[in-house]
C-alpha positions in Angstrom: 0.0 0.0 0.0 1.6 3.2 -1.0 0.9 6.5 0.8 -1.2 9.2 -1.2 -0.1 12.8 -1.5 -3.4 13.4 0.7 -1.4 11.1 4.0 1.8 12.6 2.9 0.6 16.1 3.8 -0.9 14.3 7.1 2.1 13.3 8.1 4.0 16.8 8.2 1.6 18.4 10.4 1.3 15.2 12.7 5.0 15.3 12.9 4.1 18.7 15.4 0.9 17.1 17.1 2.1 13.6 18.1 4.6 12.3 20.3 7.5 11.9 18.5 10.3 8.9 19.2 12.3 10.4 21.9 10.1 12.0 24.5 8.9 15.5 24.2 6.6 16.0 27.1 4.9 19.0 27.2 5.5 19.5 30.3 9.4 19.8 30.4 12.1 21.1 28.3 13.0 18.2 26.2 16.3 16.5 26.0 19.2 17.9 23.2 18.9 14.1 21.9 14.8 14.4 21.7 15.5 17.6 19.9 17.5 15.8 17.4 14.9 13.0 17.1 12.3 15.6 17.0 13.7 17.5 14.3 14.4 14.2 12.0 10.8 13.0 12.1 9.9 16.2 10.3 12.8 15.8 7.9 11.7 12.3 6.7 8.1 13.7 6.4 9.7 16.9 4.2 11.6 14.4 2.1 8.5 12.7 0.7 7.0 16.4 0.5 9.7 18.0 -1.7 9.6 17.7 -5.6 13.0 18.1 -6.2 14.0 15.3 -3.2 15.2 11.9 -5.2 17.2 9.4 -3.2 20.5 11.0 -3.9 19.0 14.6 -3.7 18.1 13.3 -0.1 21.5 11.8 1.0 23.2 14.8 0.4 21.0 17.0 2.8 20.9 14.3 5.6 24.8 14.7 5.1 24.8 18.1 5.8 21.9 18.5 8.2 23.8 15.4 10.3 27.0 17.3 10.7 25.5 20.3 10.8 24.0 19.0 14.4 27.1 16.4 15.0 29.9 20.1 14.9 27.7 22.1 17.1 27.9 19.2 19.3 31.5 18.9 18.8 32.4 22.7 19.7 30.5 23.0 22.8 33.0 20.4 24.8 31.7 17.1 24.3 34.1 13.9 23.6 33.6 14.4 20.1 36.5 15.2 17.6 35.3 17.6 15.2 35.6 16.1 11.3 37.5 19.4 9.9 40.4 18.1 8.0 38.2 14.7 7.9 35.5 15.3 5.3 36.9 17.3 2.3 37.3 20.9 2.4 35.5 21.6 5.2 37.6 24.2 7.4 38.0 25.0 10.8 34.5 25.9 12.7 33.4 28.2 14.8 34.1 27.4 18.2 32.8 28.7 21.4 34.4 30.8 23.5 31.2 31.6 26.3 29.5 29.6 27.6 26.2 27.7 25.5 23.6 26.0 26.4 23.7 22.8 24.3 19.8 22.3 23.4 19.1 26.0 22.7 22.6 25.9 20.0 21.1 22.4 18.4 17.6 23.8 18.1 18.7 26.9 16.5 21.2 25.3 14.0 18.4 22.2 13.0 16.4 25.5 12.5 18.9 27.3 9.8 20.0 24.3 7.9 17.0 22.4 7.9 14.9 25.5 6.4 17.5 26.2 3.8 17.9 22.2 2.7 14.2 22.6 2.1 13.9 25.6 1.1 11.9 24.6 -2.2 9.3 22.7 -0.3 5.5 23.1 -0.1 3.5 25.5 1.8 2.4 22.7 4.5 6.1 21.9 4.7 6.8 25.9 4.7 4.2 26.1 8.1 5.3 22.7 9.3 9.5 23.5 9.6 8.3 27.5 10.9 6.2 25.9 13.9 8.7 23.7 14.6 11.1 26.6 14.9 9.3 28.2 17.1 7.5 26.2 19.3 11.2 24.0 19.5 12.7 27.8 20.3 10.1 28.4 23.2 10.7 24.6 24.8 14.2 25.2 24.4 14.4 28.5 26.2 12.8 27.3 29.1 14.5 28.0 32.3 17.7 29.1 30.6 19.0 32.8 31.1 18.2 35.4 28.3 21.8 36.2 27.8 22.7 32.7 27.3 19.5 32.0 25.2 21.0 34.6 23.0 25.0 33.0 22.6 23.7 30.2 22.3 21.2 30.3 19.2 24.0 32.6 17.9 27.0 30.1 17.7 24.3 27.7 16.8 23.2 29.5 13.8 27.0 30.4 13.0 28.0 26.8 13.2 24.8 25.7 10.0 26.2 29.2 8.0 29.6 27.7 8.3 27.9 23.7 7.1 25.3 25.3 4.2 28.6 28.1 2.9 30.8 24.7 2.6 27.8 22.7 1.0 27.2 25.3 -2.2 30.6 24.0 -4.0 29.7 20.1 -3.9 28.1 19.8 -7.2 24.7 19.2 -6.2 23.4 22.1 -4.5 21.0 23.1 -7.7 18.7 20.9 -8.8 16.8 22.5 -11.1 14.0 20.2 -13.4 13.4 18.3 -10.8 17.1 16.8 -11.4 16.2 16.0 -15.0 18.9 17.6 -17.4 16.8 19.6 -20.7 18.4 18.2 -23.1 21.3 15.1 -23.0 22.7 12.7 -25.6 21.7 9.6 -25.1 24.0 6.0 -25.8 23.5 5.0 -29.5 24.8 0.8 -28.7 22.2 -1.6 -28.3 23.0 -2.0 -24.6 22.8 1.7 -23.7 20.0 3.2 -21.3 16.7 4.3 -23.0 13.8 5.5 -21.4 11.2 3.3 -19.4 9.0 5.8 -18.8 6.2 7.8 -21.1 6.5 10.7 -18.7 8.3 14.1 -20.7 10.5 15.0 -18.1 12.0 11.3 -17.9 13.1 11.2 -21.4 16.6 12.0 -20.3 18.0 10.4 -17.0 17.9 11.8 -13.9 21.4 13.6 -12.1 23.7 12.6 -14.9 26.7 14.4 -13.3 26.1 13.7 -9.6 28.7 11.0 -10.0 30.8 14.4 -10.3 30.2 15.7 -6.6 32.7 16.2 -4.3 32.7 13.4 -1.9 32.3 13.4 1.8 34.6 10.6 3.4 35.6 8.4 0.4 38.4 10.0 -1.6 37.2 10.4 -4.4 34.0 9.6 -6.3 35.3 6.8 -8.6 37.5 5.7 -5.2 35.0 2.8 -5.3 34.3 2.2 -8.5 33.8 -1.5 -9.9 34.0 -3.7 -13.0 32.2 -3.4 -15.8 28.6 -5.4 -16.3 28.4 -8.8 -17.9 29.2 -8.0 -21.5 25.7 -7.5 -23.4 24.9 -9.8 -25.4 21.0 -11.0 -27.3 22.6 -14.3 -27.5 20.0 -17.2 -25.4 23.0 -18.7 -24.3 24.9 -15.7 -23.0 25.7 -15.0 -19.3 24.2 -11.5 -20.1 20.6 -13.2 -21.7 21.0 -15.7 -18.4 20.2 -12.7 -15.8 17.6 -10.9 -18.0 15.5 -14.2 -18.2 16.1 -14.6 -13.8 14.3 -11.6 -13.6 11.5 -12.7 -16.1 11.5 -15.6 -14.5 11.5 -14.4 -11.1 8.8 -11.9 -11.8 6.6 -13.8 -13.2 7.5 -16.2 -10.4 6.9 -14.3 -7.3 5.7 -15.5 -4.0 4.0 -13.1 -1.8 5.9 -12.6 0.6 8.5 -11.5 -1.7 6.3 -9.1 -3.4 6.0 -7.8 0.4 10.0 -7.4 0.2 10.0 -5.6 -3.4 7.6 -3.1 -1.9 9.3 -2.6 1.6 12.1 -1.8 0.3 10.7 0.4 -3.0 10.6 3.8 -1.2 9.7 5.5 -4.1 10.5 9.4 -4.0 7.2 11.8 -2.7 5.9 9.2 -1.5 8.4 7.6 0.9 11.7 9.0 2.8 13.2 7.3 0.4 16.4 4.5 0.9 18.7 7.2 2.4 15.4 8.5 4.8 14.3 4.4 5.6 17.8 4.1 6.8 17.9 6.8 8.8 14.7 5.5 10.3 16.0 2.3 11.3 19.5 4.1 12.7 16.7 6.8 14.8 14.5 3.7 16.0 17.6 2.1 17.6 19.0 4.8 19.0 15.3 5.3 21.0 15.2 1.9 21.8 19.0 2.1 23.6 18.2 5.6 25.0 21.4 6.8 23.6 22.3 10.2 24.7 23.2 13.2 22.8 27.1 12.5 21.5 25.8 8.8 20.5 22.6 10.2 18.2 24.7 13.1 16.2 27.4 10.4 15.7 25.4 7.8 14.4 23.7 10.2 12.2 26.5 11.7 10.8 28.2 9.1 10.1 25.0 7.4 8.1 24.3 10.8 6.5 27.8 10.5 5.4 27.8 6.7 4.2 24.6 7.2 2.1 25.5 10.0 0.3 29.0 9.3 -0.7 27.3 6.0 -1.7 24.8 7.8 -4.0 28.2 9.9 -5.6 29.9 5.7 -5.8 26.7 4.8 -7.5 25.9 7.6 -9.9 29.4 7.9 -11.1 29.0 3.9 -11.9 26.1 3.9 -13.4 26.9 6.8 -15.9 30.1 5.3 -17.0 28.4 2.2 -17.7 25.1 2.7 -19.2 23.4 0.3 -18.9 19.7 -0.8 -19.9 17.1 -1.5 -17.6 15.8 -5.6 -17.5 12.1 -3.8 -19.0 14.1 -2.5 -21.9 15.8 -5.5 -22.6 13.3 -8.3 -21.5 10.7 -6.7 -23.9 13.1 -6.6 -26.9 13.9 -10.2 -26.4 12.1 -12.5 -24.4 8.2 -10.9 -23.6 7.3 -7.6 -25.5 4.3 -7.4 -22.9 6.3 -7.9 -19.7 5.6 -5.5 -16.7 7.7 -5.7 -13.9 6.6 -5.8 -10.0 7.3 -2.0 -9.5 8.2 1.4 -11.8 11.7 1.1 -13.4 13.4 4.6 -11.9 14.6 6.9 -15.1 18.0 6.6 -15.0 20.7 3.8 -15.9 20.8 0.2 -14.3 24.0 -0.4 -13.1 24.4 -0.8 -10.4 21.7 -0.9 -8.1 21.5 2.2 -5.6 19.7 0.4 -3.3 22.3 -1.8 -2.8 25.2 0.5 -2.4 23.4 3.0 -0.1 22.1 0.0 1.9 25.3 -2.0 2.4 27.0 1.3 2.8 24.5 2.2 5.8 24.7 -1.4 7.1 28.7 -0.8 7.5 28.5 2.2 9.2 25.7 1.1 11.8 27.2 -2.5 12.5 30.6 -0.5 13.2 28.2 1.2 15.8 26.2 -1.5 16.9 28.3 -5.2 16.4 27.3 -7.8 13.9 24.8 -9.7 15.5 22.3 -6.5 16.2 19.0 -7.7 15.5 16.1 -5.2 15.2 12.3 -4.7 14.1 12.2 -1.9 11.0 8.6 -0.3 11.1 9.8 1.8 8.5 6.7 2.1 6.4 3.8 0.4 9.5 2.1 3.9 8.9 1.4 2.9 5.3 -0.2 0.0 6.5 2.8 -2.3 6.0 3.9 -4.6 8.8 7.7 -4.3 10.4 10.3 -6.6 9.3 12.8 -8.2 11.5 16.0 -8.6 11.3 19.2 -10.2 12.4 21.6 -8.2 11.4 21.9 -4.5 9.9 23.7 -6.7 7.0 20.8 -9.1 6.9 18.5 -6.2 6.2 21.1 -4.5 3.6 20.9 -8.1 1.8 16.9 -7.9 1.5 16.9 -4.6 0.7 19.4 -4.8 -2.4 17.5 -8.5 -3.9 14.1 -7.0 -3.3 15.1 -4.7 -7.0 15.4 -8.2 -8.0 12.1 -9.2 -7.1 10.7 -5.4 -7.9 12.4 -6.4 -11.9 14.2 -3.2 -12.1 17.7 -4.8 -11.9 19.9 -7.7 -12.9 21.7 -9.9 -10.7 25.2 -8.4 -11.4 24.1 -5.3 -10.2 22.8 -5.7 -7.1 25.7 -8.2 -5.8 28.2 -5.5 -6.8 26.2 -2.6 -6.0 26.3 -4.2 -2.3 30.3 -4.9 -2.8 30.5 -1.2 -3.8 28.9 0.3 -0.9 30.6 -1.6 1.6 33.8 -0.2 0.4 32.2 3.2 0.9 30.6 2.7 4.0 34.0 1.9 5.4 35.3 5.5 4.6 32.5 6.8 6.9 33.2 3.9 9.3 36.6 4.9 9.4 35.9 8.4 10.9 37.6 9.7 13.4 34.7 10.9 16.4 35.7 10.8 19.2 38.5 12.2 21.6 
């Protein structure tokens, strides 16, 4: 069951109404950590609220938001080692030299970068990230000296100008078309991309130079880059022919429950945080679930923010040197001209799989945090009336996620097996970082 624009709309202004994961009583002045978890729940309700907000669109502002709140963290004289000189060209923060009131900084600085990540969003989202603003301001301010109210939402809004200055020279700050370039040439070999979709503005393939952005941890975009596909071929008895008729097969095939795992897992942008946003879920439900304090949540965060988009650069930068056709394209050329598979083929080249990548990526970075045998329940999507999943491990759920394209039809075999080898080389980069003192 996916979720209408009609409960997407819902969803942003219960993000101010109801309870959110971490407690926010209305009777006390919540936690810096609830004000974290607070201000994420209406981030993963703006993300399926903002046209221009595809998956990697998405990674790249939960980057940035995440160490937007991880450095004000970091500067107010916590055990956490700021990631200057870590993450490329960001330079020396603002520090503080007075004293700040942690909560009132955070509040203020979620405030700044969160508004200007979605700047572009709707007028519910508009009225939704303004009340949160100021009814988060109010909480925050409670019992806390004017004066140091006042330092404190000012190094807190110095510390997001310093994070949203640094994020204009990525590559990927304008998205303009809805990330859809207006005009592009497209492969002329039989096994190059072609459109999948009757839908003008998909005609040409979505964020063709993203591959180009300016990493955050990895060093450099192609720094985990892979072999090329099976070598095309309309031959029956090719390797290449052998993987477009699994996913025929497969499709045609499915059980139920694994049309359950294609549609867990499709997160399809405005109508779902999308795979960056469910992962970020799963990362915020554990971290309730522990009651992790304050230097735990903006780490974890962070780092996953981190991990998922450099694995969105890893992916994009594959997939455009490659090319690739979808399994629709090719399935309906040579096998069943009336196929249809499981879910919508995205608009842009097949290999490899983004799910994978950003998955495995994320399933790195989180067992770093949490060991190898952390098993957990993802309610991801129980608001859209589909049950939680459990799982064993954070790889375990990487693994569903990146076969469920298989299942969905959207990708070939080769893909998503080294879509999940690519991201965990990226996911290690953001594992690798260096937080604490």
């Amino acid at each position: 069951m996916r979720r209408t624009r009609r409960q997407v709309v819902a969803g942003l202004a219960a993000v101010l109404g109801a309870a959110p994961l971490a407690t926010w009583a209305d009777d006390a002045r919540p936690t810096p950590q609830a004000v974290v978890q607070r201000w994420y729940r209406l981030i993963l309700e703006l993300v399926r609220h903002t046209p221009t907000y595809s998956p990697p669109v998405a990674s790249r502002a939960l980057a940035y938001i995440g160490i937007t709140a991880y450095e004000v963290v970091a500067s107010t004289g916590t055990a956490l080692r700021s990631l200057t000189g870590q993450v490329h060209d960001l330079i020396p923060l603002p520090q503080s030299a007075i004293a700040v009131d942690r909560g009132v900084a955070l509040h203020a600085a979620m405030a700044v970068v969160v508004q200007a990540m979605f700047g572009n969003t709707g007028p519910t989202g508009q009225r939704a990230m303004q009340a949160m603003t100021d009814k988060g301001a109010l909480r925050q301010a409670t019992g806390v000296a004017p004066d140091l109210v006042a330092q404190s939402v000012a190094h807190g809004r110095s510390v997001a100008a310093h994070i949203l200055a640094w994020s204009q020279s990525d590559g990927g700050a304008v998205v303009e078309n809805m990330g859809f370039p207006l005009s592009y040439a497209l492969g002329n070999t039989p096994a190059a991309w072609v459109p999948t979709s009757r839908v003008a503005q998909q005609q040409f393939p979505l964020l063709p130079l993203w591959g180009r952005n300016r990493p955050f941890a990895m060093p450099a975009g192609d720094a985990c880059g892979l072999p090329p596909p099976p070598d095309y071929s309309e031959d029956p008895s090719s390797a290449f022919f052998a993987e477009a008729r699994e996913v025929y097969d497969t499709v045609k095939g499915l059980t139920d429950d694994q049309k359950r795992i294609a549609r867990f897992w499709s997160d399809d942008a405005m109508l779902s945080p999308t795979p960056p946003g469910h992962w970020m879920h799963i990362a915020l439900r554990a971290l309730d679930d522990e009651g992790a304090d304050l230097v735990q949540h903006v780490d974890v965060l962070a780092r996953l923010g981190i991990a998922v988009a450099d694995a969105f650069i890893a992916c994009w930068a594959s997939k455009y040197t490659y090319d690739l056709l979808r399994p629709v394209t090719y399935i309906r050329r040579f096998i069943d001209p009336k196929f249809e598979p499981l879910l919508n083929t995205p608009p842009f080249p097949e290999y490899p799989s983004g799910h994978s990548t950003q998955s495995a990526a994320a399933a790195v970075v989180l067992t770093a945090i949490w060991g190898e045998h952390f098993a957990f329940d993802d309610d991801t999507h129980v608001d859209e009336g589909m049950p939680a999943r459990s799982f064993a491990s954070f790889h375990a759920a990487a693994d569903e996620a990146a076969l469920s394209r298989l299942y969905g039809g959207i990708h070939f075999r080769a893909a998503i097996e080294r879509g999940l080898a690519q991201g965990r080389c990226v996911g290690a980069f953001a594992a690798g970082l260096q937080t604490r003192i």
